[in-house]
ROBADO-378229 format. One record per residue (C-alpha): residue number from 1; residue in three letters; chain; y, x, z. Coordinates in steps of 0.1 Angstrom, whole numbers, plus 5000, padded with zeros to 4 digits. Example, Ala and Ser with C-alpha at 12.3 -4.5 7.8 and 13.67 -1.06 7.14 Angstrom:
residues 2
NODE     i    aa   ch   north   east     up
NODE     1   ALA    A    4955   5123   5078
NODE     2   SER    A    4989   5137   5071
***
This chain:
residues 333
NODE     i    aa   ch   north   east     up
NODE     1   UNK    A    5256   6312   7490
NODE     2   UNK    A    5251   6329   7522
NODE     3   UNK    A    5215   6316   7522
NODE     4   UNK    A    5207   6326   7487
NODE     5   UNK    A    5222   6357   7498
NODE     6   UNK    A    5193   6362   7525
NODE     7   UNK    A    5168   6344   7502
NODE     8   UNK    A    5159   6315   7523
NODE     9   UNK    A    5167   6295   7497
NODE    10   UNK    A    5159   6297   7456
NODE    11   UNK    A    5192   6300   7434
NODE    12   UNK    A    5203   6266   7420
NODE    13   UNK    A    5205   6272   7384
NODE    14   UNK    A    5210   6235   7370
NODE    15   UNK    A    5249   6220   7371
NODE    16   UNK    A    5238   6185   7374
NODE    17   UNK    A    5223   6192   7410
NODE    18   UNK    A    5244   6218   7420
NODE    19   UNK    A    5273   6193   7416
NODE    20   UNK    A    5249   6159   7430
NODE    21   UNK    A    5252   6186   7466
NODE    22   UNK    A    5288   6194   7463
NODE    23   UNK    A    5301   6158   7456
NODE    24   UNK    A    5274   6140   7478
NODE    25   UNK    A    5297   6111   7492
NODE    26   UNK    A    5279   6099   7522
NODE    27   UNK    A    5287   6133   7539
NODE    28   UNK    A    5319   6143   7518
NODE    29   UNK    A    5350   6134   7542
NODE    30   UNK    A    5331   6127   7574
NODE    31   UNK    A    5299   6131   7592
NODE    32   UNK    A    5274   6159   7598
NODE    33   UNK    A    5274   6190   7580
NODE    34   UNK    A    5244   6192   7555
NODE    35   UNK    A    5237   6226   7543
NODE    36   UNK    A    5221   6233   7507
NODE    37   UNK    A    5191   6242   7527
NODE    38   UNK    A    5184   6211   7543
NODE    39   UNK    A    5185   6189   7509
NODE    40   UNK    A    5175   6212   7487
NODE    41   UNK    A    5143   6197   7476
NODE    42   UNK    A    5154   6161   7483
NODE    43   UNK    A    5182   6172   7453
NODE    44   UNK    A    5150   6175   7426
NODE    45   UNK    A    5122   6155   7448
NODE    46   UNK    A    5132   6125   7468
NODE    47   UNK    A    5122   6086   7470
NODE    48   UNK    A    5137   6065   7486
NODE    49   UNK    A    5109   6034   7498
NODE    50   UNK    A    5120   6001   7511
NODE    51   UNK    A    5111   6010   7549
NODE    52   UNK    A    5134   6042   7544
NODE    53   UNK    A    5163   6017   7529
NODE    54   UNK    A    5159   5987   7552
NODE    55   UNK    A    5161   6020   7582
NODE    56   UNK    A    5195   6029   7563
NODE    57   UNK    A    5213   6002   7561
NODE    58   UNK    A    5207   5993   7594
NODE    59   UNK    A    5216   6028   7606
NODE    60   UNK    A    5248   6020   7588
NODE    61   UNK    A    5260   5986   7602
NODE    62   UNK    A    5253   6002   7632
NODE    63   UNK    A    5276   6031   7628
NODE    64   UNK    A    5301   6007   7613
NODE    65   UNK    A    5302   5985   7640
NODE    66   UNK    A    5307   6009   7663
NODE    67   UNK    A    5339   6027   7645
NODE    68   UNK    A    5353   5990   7638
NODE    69   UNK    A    5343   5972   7670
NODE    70   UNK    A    5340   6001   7701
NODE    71   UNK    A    5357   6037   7690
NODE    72   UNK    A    5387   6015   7677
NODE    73   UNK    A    5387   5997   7712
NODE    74   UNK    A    5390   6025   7730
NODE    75   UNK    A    5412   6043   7711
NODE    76   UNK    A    5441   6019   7713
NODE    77   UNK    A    5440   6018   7755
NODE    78   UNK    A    5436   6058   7749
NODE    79   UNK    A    5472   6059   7721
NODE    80   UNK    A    5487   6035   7749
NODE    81   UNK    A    5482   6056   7780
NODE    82   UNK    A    5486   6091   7758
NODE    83   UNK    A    5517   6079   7748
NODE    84   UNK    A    5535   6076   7783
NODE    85   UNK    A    5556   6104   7793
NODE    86   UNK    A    5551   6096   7836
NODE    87   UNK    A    5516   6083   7844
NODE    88   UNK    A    5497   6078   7878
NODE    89   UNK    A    5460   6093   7885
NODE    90   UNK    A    5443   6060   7878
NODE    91   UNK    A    5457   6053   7842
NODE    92   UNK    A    5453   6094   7831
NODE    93   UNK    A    5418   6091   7842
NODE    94   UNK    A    5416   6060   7824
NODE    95   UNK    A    5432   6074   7793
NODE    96   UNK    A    5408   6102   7789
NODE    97   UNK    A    5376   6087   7793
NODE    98   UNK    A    5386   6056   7770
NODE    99   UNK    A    5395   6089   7748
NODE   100   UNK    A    5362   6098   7753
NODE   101   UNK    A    5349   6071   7745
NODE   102   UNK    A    5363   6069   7712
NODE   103   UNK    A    5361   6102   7697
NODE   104   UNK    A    5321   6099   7710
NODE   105   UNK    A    5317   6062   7689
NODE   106   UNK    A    5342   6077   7659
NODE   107   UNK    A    5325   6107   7654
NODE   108   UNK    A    5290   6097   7659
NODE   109   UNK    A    5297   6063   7638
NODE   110   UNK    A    5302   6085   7607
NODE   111   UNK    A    5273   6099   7612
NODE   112   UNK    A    5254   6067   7618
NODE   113   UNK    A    5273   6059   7586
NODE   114   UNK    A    5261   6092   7563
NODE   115   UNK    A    5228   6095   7576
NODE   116   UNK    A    5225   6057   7569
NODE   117   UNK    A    5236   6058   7533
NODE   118   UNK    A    5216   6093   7527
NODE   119   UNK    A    5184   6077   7537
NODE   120   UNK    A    5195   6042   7510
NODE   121   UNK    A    5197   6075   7482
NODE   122   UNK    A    5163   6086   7501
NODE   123   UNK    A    5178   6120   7515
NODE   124   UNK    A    5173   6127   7552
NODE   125   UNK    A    5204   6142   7570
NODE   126   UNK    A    5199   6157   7602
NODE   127   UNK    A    5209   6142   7637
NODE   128   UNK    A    5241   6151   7647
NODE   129   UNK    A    5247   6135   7682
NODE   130   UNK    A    5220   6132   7709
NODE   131   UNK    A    5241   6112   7735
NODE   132   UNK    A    5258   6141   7748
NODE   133   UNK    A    5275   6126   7781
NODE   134   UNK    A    5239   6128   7800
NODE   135   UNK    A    5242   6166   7796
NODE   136   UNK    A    5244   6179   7832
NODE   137   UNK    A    5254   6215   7817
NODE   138   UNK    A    5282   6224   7792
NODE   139   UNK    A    5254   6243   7773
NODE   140   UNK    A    5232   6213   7772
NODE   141   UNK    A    5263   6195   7761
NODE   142   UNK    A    5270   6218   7728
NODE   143   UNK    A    5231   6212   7723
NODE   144   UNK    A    5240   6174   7720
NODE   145   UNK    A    5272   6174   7706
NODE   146   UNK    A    5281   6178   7669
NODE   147   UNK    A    5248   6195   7661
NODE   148   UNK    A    5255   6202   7627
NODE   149   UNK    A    5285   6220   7638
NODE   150   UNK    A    5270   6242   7668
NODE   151   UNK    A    5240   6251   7643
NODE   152   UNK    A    5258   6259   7615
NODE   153   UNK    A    5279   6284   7638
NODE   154   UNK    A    5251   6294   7656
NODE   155   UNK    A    5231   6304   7621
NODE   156   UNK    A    5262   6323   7603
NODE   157   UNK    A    5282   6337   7630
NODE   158   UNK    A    5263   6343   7663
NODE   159   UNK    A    5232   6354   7654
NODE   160   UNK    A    5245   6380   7627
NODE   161   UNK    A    5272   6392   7658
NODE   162   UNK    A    5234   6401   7673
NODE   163   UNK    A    5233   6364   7696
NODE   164   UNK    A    5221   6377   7731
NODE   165   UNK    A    5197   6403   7721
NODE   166   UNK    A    5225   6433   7720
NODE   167   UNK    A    5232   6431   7759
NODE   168   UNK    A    5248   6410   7783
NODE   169   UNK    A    5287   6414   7778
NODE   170   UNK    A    5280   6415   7738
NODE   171   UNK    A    5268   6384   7743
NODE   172   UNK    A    5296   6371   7761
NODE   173   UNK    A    5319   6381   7735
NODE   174   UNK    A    5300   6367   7708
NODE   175   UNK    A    5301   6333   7728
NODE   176   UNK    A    5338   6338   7731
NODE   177   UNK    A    5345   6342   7690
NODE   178   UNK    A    5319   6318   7689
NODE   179   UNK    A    5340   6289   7703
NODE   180   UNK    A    5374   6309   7696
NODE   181   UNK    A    5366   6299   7655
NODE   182   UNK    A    5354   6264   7669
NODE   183   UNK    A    5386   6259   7683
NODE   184   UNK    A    5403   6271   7651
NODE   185   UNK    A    5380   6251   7631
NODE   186   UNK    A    5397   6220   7638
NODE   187   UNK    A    5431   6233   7634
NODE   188   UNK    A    5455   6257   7639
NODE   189   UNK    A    5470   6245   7668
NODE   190   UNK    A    5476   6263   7705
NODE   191   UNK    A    5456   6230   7720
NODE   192   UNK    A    5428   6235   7696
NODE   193   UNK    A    5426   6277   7702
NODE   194   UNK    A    5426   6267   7740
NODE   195   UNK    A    5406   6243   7741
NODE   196   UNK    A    5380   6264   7724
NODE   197   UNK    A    5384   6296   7747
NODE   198   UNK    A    5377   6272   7773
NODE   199   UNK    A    5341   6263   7768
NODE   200   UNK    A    5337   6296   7755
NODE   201   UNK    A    5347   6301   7796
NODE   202   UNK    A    5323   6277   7809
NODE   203   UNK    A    5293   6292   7787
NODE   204   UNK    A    5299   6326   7798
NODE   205   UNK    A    5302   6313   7835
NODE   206   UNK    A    5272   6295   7829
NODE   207   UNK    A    5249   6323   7811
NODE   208   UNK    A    5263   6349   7842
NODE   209   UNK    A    5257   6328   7873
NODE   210   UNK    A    5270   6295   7875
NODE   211   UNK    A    5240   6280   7850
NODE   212   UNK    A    5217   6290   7880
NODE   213   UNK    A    5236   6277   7908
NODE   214   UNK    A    5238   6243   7890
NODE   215   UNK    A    5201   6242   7890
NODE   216   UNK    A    5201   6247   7930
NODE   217   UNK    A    5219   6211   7929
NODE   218   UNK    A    5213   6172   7927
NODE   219   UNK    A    5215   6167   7893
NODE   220   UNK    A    5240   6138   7898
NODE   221   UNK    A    5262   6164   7907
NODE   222   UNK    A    5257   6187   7873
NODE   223   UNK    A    5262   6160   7856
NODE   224   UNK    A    5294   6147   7871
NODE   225   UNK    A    5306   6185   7867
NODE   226   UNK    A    5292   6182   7832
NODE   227   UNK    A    5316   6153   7827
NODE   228   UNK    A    5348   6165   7843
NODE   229   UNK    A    5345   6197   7826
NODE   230   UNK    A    5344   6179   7791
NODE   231   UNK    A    5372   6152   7802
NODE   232   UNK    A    5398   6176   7808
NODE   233   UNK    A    5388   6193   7775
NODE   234   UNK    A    5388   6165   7756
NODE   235   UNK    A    5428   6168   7773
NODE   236   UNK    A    5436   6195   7753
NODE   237   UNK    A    5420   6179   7722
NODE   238   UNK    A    5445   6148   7724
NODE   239   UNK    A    5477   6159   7730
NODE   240   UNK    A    5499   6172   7704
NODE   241   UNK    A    5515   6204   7724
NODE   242   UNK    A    5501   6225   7755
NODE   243   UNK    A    5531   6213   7778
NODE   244   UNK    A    5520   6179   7772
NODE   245   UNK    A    5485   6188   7779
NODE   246   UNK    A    5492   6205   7810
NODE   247   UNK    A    5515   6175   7824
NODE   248   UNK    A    5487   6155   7818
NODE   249   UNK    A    5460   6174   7833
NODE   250   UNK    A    5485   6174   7868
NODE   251   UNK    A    5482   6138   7861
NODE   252   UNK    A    5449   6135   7865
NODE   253   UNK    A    5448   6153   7899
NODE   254   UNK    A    5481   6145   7910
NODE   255   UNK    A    5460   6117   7931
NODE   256   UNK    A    5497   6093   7925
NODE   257   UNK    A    5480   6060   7933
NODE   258   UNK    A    5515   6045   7925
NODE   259   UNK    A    5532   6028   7893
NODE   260   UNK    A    5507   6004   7878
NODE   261   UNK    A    5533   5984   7864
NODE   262   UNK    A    5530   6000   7833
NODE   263   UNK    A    5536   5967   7805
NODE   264   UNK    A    5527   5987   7776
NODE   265   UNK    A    5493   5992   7795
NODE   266   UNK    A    5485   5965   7815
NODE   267   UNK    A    5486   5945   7781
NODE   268   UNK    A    5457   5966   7770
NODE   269   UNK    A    5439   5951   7797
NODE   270   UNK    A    5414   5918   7785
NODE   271   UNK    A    5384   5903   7781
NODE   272   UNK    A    5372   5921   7751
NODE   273   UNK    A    5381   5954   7763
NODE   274   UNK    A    5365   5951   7793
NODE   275   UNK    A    5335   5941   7773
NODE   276   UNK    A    5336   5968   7749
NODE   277   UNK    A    5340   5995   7775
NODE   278   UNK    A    5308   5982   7790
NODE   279   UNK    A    5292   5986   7756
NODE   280   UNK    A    5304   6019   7751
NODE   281   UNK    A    5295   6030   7784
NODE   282   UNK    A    5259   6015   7782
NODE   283   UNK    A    5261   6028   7743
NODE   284   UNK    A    5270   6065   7753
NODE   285   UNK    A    5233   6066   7771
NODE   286   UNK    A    5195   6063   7757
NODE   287   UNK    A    5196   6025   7769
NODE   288   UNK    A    5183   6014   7732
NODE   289   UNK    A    5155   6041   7722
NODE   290   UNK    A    5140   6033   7760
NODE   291   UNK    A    5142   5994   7752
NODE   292   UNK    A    5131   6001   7717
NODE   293   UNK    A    5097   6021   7731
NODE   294   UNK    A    5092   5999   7758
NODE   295   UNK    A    5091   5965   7733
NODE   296   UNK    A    5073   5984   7704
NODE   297   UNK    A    5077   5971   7670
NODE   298   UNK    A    5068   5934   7662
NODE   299   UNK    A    5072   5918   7632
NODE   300   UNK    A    5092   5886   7651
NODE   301   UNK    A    5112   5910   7673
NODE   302   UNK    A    5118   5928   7638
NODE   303   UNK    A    5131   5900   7623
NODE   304   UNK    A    5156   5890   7651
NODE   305   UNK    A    5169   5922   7651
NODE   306   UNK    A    5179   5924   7615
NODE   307   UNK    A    5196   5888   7613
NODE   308   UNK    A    5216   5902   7646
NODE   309   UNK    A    5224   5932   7624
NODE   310   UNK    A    5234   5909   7595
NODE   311   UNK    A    5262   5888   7620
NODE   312   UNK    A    5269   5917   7632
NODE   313   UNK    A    5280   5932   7597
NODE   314   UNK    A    5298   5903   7593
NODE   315   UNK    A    5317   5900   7624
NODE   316   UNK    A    5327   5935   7624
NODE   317   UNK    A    5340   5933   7587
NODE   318   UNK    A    5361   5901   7596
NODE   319   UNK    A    5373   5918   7630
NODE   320   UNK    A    5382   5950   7602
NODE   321   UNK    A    5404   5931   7583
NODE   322   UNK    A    5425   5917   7609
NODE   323   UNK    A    5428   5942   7627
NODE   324   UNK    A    5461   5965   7624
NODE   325   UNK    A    5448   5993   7646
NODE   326   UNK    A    5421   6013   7628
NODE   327   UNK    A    5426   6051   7630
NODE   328   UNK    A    5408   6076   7609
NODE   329   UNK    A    5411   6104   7643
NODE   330   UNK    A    5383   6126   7619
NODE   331   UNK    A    5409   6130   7593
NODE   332   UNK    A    5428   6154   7618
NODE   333   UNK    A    5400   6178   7623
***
C-alpha cells in the first residue's frame, strides 16, 4: 500500500492476483519477506523453464536438509546446555555458538526452502542470508543477515526518519528506533527490546568512531569481535527472561573451567554431532560457491551432484521421521 502510495508500483486492480500475492505459500509462515514490489510482474508474467525448476528443487533439498539434518543438530546440544541452571565457561560458550548455529541453518533453510519452491512456480525471491558470520563489522553483519528484514526496515522506516542525511545525532536516533522496532518485531519481550537496543549500540559506536578504529586492525581480529558481539546477542535472543540472560552471559566470562560432569550434556556429545558441527561450521562460510567456481559446470559433475541431492532428500526425510526433536524456533518470532 505504502508503495502504491509513493507510486512505485501500479495499483493491483484484479482479485485473482492480489490474492495469488497475499496467500503465496512458499513465503507465507517462514522465509524472506517478499514485498508486492519485487513479484509484481512475475504475478501477471512469469515462466518457469526446466533449468529454473531443476535450480529449485535443488535449492530446496538443500534448505531441507539443513533444517532436518544440521539446524536440528545444533539446536538440541543448544536446549540441553540452555536448559541448565549452573554451567561452566566451556559448555555456555558451547551452548551459544551451537545456538548459533541453529538459528543460522533454521532460518536460512526456509529460505533455501521459499526461494526454492518460488523459482519451481517461476518467481524469483530475493536472497536473504549472505553467510553473515564472515562479517568483521556488526554493520556488515545486518548487510548479511535477514536481508529482507533490514531492507524492508531500511525502505519504510529509516529513510523516511531522513536515514543519515539530517545530521549526525539524527542519525543515531534513527539507528536506535531502527533496531528498537527490530527488537519489538520479534516479540514483545524485555530480551527482544534489549537485544535490539543493543546493536542499535554497536551501530551508533560503529558510524561515530569505533567503525574506523576496526579498520586500523588485522581483520582476524574484527572479525572475532564481529563474532563475540553477535554471540552474546544471540544470548539475549534464547533465553526466556533477562535474569536468565544475564546469568548466562557471567557464564560465559566467568572463565569456571570446572564441572563438566554435566550427564544431560555430555550425552549430547557423538559421532554425528561432531560431524554435523563440522558441516555447519564449514556450511556457515562461502566453502561451496568457491568450489562451485573453481570446478565450473560439467555435465558429469552435474549429474553426480544431483543423484547426491536425491540420497540426500531421502536420507534427510527418513532421518525426519524418526527423529523426536524437530523444533519450528521461526514460529516464535
Amino acid at each position: 500500500v505504502i508503495d502504491v502510495y509513493w507510486r512505485k508500483v501500479p495499483v493491483q486492480r484484479s482479485l485473482p492476483d492480489l490474492a495469488l500475492y497475499i496467500m503465496l505459500f512458499p513465503q507465507l509462515i517462514a522465509g524472506p519477506i517478499v514485498r508486492y514490489i519485487d513479484v509484481e510482474r512475475e504475478i501477471s508474467q512469469r515462466k518457469a523453464d526446466p533449468v529454473m525448476i531443476h535450480d529449485g528443487i535443488s535449492r530446496f533439498i538443500v534448505g531441507f536438509a539443513k533444517k532436518i539434518l544440521l539446524a536440528n543438530s545444533m539446536g538440541y546440544v543448544a536446549d540441553a546446555v540452555f536448559a541448565q541452571q549452573s554451567i561452566n565457561t566451556a559448555y555456555a560458550w558451547l551452548g551459544v555458538i551451537c545456538y548459533a548455529l541453529q538459528i543460522y541453518m533454521d532460518f536460512s533453510s526456509y529460505s533455501d526452502m521459499a526461494i526454492g519452491m518460488g523459482k519451481m512456480f517461476g518467481f524469483r525471491f530475493l536472497e536473504n542470508f549472505d553467510y553473515p558470520y564472515i562479517a568483521r563489522s556488526i554493520r556488515e553483519f545486518w548487510r548479511r543477515w535477514h536481508i529482507s528484514l533490514s531492507t524492508w526496515f531500511r525502505d519504510y522506516v529509516y529513510i523516511p526518519l531522513g536515514g543519515s542525511r539530517c545530521g549526525r545525532w539524527k542519525t543515531y536516533r534513527n539507528q536506535i528506533i531502527i533496531f528498537l522496532l527490530t527488537g519489538f518485531w520479534h516479540g514483545a519481550s524485555w530480551n527482544f527490546v534489549i537485544w535490539g537496543l543493543y546493536y542499535g549500540i554497536f551501530l551508533v559506536l560503529e558510524r561515530a568512531f569505533l567503525g574506523k578504529w576496526l579498520e586500523r586492525l588485522p581483520s582476524w581480529i574484527r572479525h572475532v569481535y564481529t563474532l563475540v558481539v553477535v554471540l552474546v546477542g544471540w544470548v539475549f535472543f534464547r533465553c526466556e527472561t533477562l535474569p536468565q540472560a544475564m546469568s548466562y552471559i557471567g557464564s560465559m566470562f566467568s572463565f569456571d573451567f570446572t564441572n563438566f560432569n554435566m550427564i544431560s550434556i555430555l550425552r549430547c556429545f557423538n559421532r554425528e554431532f561432531y560431524l554435523m558441527l563440522a558441516i555447519s561450521l564449514i556450511g556457515s562460510c562461502p566453502v561451496v560457491p568457491r568450489l562451485k567456481s573453481l570446478t565450473g559446470r560439467s555435465q558429469t559433475l552435474g549429474l553426480m551432484t544431483d543423484v547426491l541431492l536425491l540420497l540426500l532428500f531421502f536420507y534427510s526425510v527418513c532421518y525426519m521421521m524418526g527423529a523426536d526433536f524437530n523444533p519450528f524456533i521461526y514460529f516464535r518470532f
